[in-house]
N, C-alpha and C positions, 0 to 999 in steps of 0.2 A: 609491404605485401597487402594487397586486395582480399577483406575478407566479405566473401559472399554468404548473406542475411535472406532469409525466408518469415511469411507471417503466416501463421493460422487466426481465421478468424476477421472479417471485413467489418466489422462496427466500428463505430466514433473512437474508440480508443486505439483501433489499431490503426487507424488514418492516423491518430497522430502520431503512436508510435512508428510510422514509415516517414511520415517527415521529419520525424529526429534524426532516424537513422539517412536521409538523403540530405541532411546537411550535416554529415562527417563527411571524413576525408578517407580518402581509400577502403570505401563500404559501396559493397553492388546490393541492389536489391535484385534477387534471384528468381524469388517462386510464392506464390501464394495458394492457399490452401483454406477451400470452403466448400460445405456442402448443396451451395447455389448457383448455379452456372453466372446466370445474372448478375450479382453481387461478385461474384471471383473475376467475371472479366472486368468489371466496370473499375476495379481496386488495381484489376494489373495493367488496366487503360492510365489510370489516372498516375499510376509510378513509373511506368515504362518496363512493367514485370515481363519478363519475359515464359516466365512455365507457371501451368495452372494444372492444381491437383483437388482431387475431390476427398484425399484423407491424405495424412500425415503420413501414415503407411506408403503411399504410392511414392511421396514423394522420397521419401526415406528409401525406397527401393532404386531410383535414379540417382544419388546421390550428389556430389558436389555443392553440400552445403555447408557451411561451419558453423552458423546460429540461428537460431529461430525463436522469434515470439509469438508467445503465447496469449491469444486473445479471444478465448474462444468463452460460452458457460464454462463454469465453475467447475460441474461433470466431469469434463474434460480436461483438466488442469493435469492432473496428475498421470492418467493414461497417456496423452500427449508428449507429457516432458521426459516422462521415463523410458520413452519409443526413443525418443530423440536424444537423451541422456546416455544411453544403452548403446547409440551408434555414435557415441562421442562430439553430437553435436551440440553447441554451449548454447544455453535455453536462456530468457527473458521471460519468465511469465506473468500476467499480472494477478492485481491481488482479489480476493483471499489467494494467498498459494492452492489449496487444495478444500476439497469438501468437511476435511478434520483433519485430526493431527497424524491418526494414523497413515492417511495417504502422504502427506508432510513429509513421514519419517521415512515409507517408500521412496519416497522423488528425493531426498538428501542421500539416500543408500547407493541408489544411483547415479549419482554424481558425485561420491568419492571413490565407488567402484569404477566406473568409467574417466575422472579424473577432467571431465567436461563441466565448466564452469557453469552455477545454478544462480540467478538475480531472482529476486520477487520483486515487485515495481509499488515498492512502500514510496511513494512520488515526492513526497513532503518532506524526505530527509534531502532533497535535491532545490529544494525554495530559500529563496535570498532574506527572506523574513525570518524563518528557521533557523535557519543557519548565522541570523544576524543576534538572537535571543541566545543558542546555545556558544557562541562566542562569551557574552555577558555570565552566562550558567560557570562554561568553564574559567572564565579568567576569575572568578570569583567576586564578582562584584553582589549575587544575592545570598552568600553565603550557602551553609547546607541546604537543600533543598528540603521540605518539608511534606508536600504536597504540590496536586498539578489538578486541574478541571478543564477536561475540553469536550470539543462537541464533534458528534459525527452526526449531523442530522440536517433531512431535505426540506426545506418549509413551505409548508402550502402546496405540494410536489411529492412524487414516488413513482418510483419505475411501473414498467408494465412489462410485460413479453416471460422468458425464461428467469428473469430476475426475480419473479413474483410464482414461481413453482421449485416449491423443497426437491422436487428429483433432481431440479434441472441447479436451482442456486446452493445446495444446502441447508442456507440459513437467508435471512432477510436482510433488516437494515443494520443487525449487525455487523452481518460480514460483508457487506455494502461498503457500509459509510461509517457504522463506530468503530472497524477496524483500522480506519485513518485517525482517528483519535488515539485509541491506542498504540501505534505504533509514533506518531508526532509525539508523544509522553516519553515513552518507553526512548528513545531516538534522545530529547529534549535532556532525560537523567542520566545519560549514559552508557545506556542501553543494561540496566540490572536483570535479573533472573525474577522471575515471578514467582511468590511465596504464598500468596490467597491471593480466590477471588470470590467474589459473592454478588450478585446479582437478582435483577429482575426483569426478565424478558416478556415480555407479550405484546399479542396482537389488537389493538384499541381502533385504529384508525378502518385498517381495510376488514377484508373478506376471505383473504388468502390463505394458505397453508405457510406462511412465513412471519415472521414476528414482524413489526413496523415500530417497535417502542422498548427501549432499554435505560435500565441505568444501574452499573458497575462501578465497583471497586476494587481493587486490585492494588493488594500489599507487594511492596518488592523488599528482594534482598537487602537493599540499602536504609532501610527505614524507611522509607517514601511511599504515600500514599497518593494514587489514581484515582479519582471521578470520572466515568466517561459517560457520557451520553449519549444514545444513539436514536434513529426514529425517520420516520418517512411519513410528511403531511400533517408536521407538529405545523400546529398552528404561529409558534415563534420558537427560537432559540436563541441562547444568547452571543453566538457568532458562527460565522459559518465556518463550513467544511475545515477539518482539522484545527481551526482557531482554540489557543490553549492557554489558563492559565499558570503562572508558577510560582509559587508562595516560597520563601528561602526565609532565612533567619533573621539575612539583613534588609532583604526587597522584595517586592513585587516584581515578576514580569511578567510576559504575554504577546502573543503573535493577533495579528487582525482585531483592532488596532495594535500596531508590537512598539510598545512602549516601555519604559521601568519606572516605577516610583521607589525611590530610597530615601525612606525616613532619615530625619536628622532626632535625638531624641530629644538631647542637650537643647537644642535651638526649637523644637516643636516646629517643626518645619519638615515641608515634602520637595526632595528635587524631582522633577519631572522629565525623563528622557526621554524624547523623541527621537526613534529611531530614522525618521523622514520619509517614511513611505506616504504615500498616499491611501486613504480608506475611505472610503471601499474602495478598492482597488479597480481599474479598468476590468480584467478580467481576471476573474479571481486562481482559475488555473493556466496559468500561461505555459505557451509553447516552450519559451528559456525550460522551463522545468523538467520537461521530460528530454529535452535536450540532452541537457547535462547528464540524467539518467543513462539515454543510451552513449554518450561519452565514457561513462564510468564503465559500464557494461565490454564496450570496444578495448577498455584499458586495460582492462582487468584480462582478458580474454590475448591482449598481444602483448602483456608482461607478467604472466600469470602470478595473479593479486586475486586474495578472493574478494567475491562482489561482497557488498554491503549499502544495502540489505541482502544477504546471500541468503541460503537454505536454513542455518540459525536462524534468524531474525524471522522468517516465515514460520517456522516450526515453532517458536516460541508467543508467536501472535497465535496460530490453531490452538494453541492450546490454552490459551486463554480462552479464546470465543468456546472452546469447546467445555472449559471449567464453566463459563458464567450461563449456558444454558443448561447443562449439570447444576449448577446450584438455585437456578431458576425453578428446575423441577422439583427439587427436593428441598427448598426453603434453606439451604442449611451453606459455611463459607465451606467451598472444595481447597483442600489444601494442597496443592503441586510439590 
């Protein structure tokens, strides 16, 4: 069965997200939805769209749609999905899910009321690096996990437009770019429950009502302890976008470069695993990646599986971003 996909929202990510979804297999692209004439036709020029709506609402009023992403501001995230949610159509949104956790907990309420499949587009639990490291995690080759350090930060670089205004983004480079840290971690241990977080957010670099500079910690249920990093126009970082480390009992690992070191004690010796990627990689987010994404999304949705990263996994990322600027303000760990 042919299932017909709509997008809200015409920027860089939802180009790509519509060429994920035009190289599946019995997927139409339907309708697109934006408030610019200009930018709506030139998105449903460029996919062979056939209907152009100027809000979610109209189009929802037509209907004949069964999924839609979501790529709109931040703002938007949660009014959007819970229109579409509510009329039982199965939503892809990207991330952050929502402006905090309480809208979070709306857009999940809605999709087990409506019983319409909810994805957040955490992108990096879909990456061949990832997924190549959390192999090694579970087969047990680093032992318990001890600890993780990753980075969410732009270097030399930071957005401009609604990304850089609290009405429009929320939050800054946290819910940007150290939300991909976080969830590559969280993802990476096996996805535990967050127990503290504590942090320090502020704004060093720019001018704006948005932070550009973080650094968290985040206790999980499992013992395991998170470093994350986040920031826009850090002069260096020690890898990029979601690149992570993970310290276990028996080894080392890590994505970009994703390698393991496994001591030998007995022999005072280090094995060296190359996992054979190339680094820096050609390009660092590749198309495979969201691919797979909206593969899983399609799956999920024609053998009803819940997604993953589903409405969980988003609702537990808000509220972390939402404990570490909580404990930002008030110096002190927020305990969840």
């Amino acid at each position: 069965m042919t299932l017909r996909i709509a997008f809200t929202g015409t920027g860089h990510i939802s180009h790509i997200h519509a060429l994920a979804a035009a190289a599946q297999d019995d997927l139409e692209l339907v309708a697109v939805v934006n408030h610019r004439p200009q930018s709506r036709a030139a998105f449903a020029a460029k996919f062979s769209i056939g209907r152009e709506y100027e809000s979610v609402d109209a189009m929802l009023a037509d209907g004949d749609v069964d999924a839609l992403v979501i790529s709109t501001p931040n703002y938007l995230h949660a009014p959007q999905s819970v229109a579409a949610l509510n009329a039982g159509i199965h939503v892809l949104v990207e991330k952050p899910m929502s402006m905090n956790a309480t809208e979070a907990e709306q857009m999940s309420a809605a999709s087990q009321a409506s019983g319409a499949k909810l994805m957040v587009a955490h992108c990096w639990r879909f990456d061949e690096e990832v997924l190549w490291l959390k192999r090694q995690i579970d087969g047990g080759r680093l032992g318990k996990i001890l600890r993780t350090r990753g980075n969410g930060v732009h270097v030399n670089w930071g957005p401009s437009g609604w990304f850089v205004e609290a009405k429009y983004a929320g939050g800054g480079a946290l819910a940007d770019m150290g939300i991909h840290a976080i969830d590559a971690a969280r993802f990476l241990l096996g996805d535990p429950a967050p127990r503290t977080v504590y942090a320090r957010i502020s704004t060093d670099y720019t001018e704006h009502d948005v932070d550009d500079s973080g650094a968290i910690i985040i206790g999980w249920d499992n013992g395991a302890t998170s470093i994350v990093e986040s920031g826009w126009w850090w002069p260096h970082a020690d890898g990029p976008e979601a690149s992570t480390q993970v310290y276990g009992q028996k080894a080392f690992g890590q994505i970009f470069p994703t390698r393991l070191e496994i001591p030998d004690r007995a022999t005072e010796t280090v094995e060296l695993v190359d996992a054979g990627y190339p680094h820096p990689r050609e390009e660092h987010c590749p198309q495979i990646m969201y691919d797979l994404q909206m593969a899983h999304f399609i799956d999920c949705i024609r053998h009803d599986k819940t997604p993953n990263p589903g409405a969980q996994e988003g609702l537990l990322n808000m509220r972390i971003v939402d404990a570490a600027l909580e404990s930002s303000r008030t110096g002190q760990v927020l305990n969840l």
